[in-house]
C-alpha positions in Angstrom: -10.8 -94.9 48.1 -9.7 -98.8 48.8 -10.3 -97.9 52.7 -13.9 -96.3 51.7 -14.8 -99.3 49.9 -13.6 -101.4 52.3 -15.7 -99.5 54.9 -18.9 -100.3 52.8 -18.3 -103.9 52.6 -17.7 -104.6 56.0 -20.8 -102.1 56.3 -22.8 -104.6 53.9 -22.0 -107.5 55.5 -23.1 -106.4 58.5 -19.1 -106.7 60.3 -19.7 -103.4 62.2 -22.4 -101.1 62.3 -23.3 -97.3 64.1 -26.7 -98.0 65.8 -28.9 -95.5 63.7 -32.2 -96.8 65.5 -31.0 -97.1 68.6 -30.2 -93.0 68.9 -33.0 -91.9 66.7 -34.7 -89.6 69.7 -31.4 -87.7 68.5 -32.2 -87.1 65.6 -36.1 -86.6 65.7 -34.5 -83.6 68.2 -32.2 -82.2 65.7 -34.9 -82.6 62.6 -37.5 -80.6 65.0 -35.0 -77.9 65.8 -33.9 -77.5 62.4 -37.5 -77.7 61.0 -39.0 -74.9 64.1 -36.1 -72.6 62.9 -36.8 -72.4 59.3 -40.5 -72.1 60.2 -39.5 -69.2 62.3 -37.8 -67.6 59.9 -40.4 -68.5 57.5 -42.8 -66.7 59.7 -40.6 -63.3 60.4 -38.6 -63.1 57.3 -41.0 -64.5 55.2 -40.3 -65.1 51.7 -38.6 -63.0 49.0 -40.5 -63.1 46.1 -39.8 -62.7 42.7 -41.5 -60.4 39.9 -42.9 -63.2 38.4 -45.1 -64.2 41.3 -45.9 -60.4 42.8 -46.0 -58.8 39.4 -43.5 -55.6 38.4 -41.0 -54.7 35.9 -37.6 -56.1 35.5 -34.9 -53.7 33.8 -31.5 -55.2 32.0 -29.0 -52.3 31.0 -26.7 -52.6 28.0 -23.5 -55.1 29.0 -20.6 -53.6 30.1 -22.2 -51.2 31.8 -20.2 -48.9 34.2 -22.5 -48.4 36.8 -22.3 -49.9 40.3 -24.7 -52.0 41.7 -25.2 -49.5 44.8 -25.6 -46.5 42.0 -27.9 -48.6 40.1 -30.4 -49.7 43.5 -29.9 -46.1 44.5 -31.2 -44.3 40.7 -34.1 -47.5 40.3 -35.4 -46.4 44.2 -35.9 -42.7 43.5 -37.4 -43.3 40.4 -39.8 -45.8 41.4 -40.6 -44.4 44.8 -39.6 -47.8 46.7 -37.4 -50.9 47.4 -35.6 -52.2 44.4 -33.6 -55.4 43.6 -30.3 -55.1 41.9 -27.8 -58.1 40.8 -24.9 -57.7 38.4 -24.8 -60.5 35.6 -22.2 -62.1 34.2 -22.0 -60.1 31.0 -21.5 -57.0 32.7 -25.3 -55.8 32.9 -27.2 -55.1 35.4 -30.9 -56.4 36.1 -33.1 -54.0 38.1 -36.5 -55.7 39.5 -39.6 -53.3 40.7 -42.1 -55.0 41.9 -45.8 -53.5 41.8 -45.5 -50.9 38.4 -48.2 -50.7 35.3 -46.6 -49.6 31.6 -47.4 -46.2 32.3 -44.7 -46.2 35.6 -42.3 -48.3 33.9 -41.8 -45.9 31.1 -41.2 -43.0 33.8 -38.7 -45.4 35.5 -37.0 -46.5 32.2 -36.2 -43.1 31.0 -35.1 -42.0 34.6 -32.6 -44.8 34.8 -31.4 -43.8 31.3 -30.9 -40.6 32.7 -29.4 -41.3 35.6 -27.1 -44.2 33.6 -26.2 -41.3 31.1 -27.3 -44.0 28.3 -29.7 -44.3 25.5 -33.4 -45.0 26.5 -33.3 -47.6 23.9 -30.5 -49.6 25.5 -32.4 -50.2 28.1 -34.7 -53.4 28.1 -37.9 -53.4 30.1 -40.4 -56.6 30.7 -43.5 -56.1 32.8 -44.9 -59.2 33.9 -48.6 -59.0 35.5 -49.4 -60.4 38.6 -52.1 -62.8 37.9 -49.3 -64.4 36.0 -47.7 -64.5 39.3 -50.9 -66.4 40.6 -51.3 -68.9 38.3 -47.6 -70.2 38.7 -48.4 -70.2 42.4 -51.5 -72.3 41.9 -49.7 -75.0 39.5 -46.7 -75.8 41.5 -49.3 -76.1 44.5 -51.2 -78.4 42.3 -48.1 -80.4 41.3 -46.9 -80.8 44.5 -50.0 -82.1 46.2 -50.3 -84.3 42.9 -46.7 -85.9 43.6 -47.5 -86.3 47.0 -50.5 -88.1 46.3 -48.9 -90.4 43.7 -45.5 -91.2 46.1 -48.1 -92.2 49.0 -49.9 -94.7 46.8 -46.9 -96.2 45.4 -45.0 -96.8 48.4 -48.0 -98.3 49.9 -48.6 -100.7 47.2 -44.8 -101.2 46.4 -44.1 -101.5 50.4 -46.6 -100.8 52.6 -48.2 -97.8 54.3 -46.1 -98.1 57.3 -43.3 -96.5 55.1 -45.0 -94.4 52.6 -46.0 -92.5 56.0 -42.2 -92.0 56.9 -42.0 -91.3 53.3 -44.2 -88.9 53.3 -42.8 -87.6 56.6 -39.0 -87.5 55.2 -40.4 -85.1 52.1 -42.5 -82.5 54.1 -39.2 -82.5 56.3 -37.1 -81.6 53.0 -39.1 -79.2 51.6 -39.8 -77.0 55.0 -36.0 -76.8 55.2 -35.7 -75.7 52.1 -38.0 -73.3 52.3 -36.8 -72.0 55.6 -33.2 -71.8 53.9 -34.9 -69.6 51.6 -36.5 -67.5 54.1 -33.4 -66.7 56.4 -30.9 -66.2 53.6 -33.2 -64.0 51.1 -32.8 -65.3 48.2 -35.4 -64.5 45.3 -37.9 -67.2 44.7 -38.6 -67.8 41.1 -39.9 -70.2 38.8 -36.8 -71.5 38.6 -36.9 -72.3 42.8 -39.6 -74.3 42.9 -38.5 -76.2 40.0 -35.7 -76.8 42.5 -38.0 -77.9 44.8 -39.7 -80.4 43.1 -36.8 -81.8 41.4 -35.5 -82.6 44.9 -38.3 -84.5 45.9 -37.3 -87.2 43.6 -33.7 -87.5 45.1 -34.9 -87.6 48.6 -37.3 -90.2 47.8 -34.6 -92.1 45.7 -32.6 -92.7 49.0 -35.5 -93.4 50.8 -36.9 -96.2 48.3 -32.8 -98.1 48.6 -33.3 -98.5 52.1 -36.8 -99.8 52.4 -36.0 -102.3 49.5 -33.6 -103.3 52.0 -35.8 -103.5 54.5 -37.8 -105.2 52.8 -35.8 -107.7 51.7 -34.3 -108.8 55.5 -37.4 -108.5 57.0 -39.0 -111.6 55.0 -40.4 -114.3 57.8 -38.7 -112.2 60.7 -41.1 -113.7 63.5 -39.8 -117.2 62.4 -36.5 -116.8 64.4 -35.2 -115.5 68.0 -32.4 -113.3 66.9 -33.0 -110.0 65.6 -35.8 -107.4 66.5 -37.5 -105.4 63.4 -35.3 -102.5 64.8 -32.3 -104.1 64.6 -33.1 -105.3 61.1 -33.4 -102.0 59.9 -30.5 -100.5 61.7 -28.7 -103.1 59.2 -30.5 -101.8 56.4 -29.6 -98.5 56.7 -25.7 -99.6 57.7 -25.3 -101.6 54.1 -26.7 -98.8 52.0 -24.8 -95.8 53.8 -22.0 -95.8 51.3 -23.8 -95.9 48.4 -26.2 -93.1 50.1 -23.3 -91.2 50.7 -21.9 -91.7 47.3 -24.7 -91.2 45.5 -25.5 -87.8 47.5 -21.9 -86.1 47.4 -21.3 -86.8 43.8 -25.0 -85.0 43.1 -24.0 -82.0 45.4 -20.7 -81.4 43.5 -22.0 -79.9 40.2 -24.8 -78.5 42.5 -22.3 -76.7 44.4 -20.1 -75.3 41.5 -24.0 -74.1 40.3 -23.9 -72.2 43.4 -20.7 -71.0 44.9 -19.1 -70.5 41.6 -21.6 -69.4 39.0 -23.2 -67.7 41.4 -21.1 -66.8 43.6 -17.6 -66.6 41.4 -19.1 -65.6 37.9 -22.2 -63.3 39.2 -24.9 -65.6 37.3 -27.5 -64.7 39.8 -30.1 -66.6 38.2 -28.7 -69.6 39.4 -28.8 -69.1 42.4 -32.8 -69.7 42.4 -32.2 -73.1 41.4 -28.7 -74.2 42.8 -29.7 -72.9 46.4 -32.6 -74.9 46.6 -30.9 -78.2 45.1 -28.3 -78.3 47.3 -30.3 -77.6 50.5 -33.1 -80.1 49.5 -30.6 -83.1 48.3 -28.6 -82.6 51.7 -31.7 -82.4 53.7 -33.0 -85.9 51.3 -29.8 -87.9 52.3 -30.1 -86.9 56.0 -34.1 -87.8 56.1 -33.7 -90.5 54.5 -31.1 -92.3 57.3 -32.2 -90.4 60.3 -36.0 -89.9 59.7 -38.2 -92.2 56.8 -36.2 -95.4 58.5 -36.4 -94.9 62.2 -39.8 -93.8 62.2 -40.8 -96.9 60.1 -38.9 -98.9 63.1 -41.2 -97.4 65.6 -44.6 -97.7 64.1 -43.7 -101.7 63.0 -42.3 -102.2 66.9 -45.7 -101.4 67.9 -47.6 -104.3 66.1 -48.2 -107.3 68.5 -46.6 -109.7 66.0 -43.1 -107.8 66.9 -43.7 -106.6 70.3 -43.6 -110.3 70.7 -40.6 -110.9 68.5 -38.8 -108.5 70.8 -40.1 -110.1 74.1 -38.7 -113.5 72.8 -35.4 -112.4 71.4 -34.7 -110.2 75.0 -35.6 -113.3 76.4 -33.5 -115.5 74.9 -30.7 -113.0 75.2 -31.0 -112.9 79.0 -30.9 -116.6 79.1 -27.7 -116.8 77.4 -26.2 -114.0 79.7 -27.0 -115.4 82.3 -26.0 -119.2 81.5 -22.8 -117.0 80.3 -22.2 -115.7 83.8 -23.0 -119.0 85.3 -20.4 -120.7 83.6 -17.7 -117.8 83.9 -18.4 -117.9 87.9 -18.9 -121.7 88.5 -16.4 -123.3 85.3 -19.4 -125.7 84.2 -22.1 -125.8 82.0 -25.4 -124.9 84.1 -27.2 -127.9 82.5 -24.0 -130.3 83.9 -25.1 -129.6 87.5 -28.8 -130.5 86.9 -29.5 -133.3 89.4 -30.1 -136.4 87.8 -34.4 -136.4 88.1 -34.3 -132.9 86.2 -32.3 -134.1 83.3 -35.0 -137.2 83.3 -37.6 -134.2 83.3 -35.8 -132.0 80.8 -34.7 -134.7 78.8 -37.0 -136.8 76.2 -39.8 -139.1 78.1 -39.3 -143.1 78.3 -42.6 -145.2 77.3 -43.5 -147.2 80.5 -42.8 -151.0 78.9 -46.1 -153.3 78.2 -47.1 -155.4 81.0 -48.1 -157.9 78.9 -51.8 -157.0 80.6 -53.9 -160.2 78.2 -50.9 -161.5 76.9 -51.8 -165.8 75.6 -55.1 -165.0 76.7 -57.9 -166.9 74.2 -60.2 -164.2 72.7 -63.7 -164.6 72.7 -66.1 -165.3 75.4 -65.0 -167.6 78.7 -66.5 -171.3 79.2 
């Protein structure tokens, strides 16, 4: 721990650095890869949705209960006359989803499972949930989410500027089509409880996002004042003395994400977690790497563009090939390039001597002659 803190001080003060910036067409390649393969799967797979967006019946046996999950998917299938979603709980029970079923058919399918289960109807617990329920959910997290986007874009723009509620913007769409692409490939059910994931994740990616372009910020104050950084390199320091604390920050989020995940749902059988953990830990990974990689490289490029720093850039290469040069000079000759200036060129470089007075009317009476 003494060496990782160690690492973020020298970080912070800026005694070594990985040159973010200077590889970012790495990463914009990795981010569009990642991003074309989720909407792929997006676009095969497509999403699995849960009853309380498509509408159906969800059935919970008695705890304990003896039958197998294959049994179970097997009994609900022929009873319903199609596909059926089976998960074993924690408690023993089993929770059967059929999507597309009226009270009428869920009655039929209750008592056919009971038969099947060799139970009591009555032990059997059935919920039907419509699907214009389904709907309006839809329509409020679609409404919430263009609301938040709306609000993060003004607020970094008047906070910042709208340079970087752009990347902003940028880094979030990023997170979420992962995310939802994650979902897509892997299957999992989407719930209510998913896209409270997903908007709960917006705030962490943003919260990365916001550290580094306060930093920014900061060391950017009266840049085109001085010949020795570029807005690039600037940034690359920003994102170097907040890369501990990113990490930091990130891991110790994804650790009670992840025992959400692998061991109540994975370990213990809760899989109702699962709608939630999955996309927490997918979206806050995918935060913490667009927030480095994306939101503050892209903010580099569209700042390097303006002509106040294209000609920050020009003067600081300038200067740079000055010294390496003068550098070479005096590593190939042993002197100082200015020491072998002949002695009229140092006159020239040097400051300018007044010509004296001549004394041009000097004891001369004023006024007119006689």
């Amino acid at each position: 721990m003494s060496k990782l803190g160690n690492l973020g001080a020298r970080l912070h003060r800026g005694e070594i650095s990985y040159d973010f910036i200077g590889h970012r067409k790495i990463w914009y390649g990795i981010s569009i890869l990642i991003t074309i393969t989720a909407i792929l799967g997006l676009g095969v797979r497509g999403l699995n949705m849960g009853i309380d967006f498509q509408g159906g019946a969800v059935f919970t046996t008695a705890k304990n209960s003896s039958v197998s999950v294959s049994q179970a998917e097997t009994a609900a299938e022929e009873a319903a006359g199609h596909e059926a979603l089976v998960q074993k709980l924690g408690d023993g029970s089993l929770r059967i989803q059929i999507a597309g079923m009226d009270t009428q058919q869920s009655d039929k399918v209750k008592n056919a499972l009971a038969e099947d289960f060799d139970v009591d109807p009555e032990t059997i617990a059935a919920d039907l949930v419509g699907p214009s329920w389904g709907d309006q959910i839809a329509n409020k997290a679609w409404q919430g989410l263009a609301i938040f986007m709306v609000l993060v874009v003004i607020y970094l723009a008047i906070a910042f500027e709208w340079r970087m509620a752009i990347a902003a913007l940028v880094a979030l769409v990023h997170d979420i089509t992962i995310t939802v692409g994650i979902y897509a490939l892997v299957g999992f059910e989407v719930t209510p409880g998913t896209v409270i994931g997903l908007l709960t994740i917006l705030g962490y990616s943003l919260y990365d996002t916001v550290v580094v372009f306060d930093s920014l910020k900061e060391q950017t104050k009266d840049l085109t004042k001085q010949t020795r950084f570029t807005y690039s390199e600037i940034a690359n320091r920003s994102i170097n003395s907040t890369l501990v604390r990113s990490i930091n920050t990130t891991v110790v989020a994804l650790l009670p994400v992840a025992g959400l995940l692998f061991i109540g749902g994975g370990v213990l059988g809760a899989g109702t977690l699962n709608d939630i953990s999955l996309s927490l830990f997918v979206g806050l990974a995918a935060g913490a790497y667009s927030s480095i990689f994306i939101a503050t490289p892209l903010v580099a490029d569209l700042k390097e563009r303006e002509p106040q720093f294209k000609a920050l850039k020009k003067r600081v290469l300038a200067k740079r090939a000055q010294a390496a040069a003068d550098e070479e000079y005096t590593e190939s000759r042993g002197t100082d390039p200015r020491e072998d200036l002949p002695e009229d060129a140092a006159a020239v470089v040097g400051p300018r001597t007044q010509p004296a007075s001549r004394g041009r009317g000097r004891g001369r009476p004023s006024g007119k002659r006689r």
